[in-house]
C-alpha angles and dihedrals in degrees: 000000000000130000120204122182103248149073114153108060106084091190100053086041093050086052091055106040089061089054085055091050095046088099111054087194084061113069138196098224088159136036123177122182116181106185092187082065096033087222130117131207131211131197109200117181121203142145135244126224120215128199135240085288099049081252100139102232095174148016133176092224091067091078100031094064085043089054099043082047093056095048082040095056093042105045097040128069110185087192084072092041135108133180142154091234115074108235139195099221146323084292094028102166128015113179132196128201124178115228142192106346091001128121128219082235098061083041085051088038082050092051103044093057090042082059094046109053093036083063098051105035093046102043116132094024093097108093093165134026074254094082094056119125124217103218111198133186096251134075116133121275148163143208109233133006087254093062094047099046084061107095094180079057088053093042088052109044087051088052089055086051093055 
């Protein structure tokens, strides 16, 4: 899951949501927009590769939350914002879950790199203590693309989340 502080410019939300859509093999299942906190959630579903040793080594959704940080990050000033829910940032929580097949250590691998990478591409970008991203252990993934083509094993593992 991502939050992203915003939920009523349609402009700044249609510029994200084709970030999230760059990568076909990571997909939008869920979409929440509360205008009274002026913050959106989406829930992207993907999978992780690992290598001859079980050690993950890619995931689509790596990109993809880089992508949907960095039209995040452009289309979005805090410092013109306004919600009833207090934030972190313009990204102020991504969460990654592990399901099916998936371990808590290829969701913390995930994370890692998604923290990572977040640090050192958008350094210098923060101006204010406003631009800042949350990074948690927790965004949606599977093991294997079987397991992720298969929308009643989608259905079913978000049912188990609920």
């Amino acid at each position: 899951m991502l939050f992203i502080s915003e939920a009523r410019n349609r402009a700044a939300l249609d510029l994200i949501e084709r970030a999230a859509r760059i990568d076909p093999e990571s997909v939008i299942v869920n979409k929440f927009e509360d205008r009274v906190y002026n913050r959106i959630r989406f829930t992207i579903v993907s999978y992780v590769v690992v290598d001859s040793t079980g050690s993950p080594i890619y995931s689509p959704l790596h990109q993809t939350v880089l992508a949907i940080v960095e039209a995040a990050y452009g289309a979005i000033n805090l410092e013109l914002h306004s919600g009833a829910h207090p934030r972190l940032g313009v990204v102020d929580d991504i969460a990654f879950h592990p399901l099916a097949e998936a371990s808590l250590d290829e969701a913390a691998w995930l994370a890692k790199a998604v923290a990572a990478d977040i640090g050192s591409r958008f350094q210098g970008w923060s101006k204010t203590l406003t631009r800042t991203v949350f990074i948690t252990l927790q965004m949606l993934i599977f093991h294997s693309k079987q397991h992720f083509f298969s929308l009643e094993n989608i259905h079913r593992f978000l049912i188990c989340l609920s």
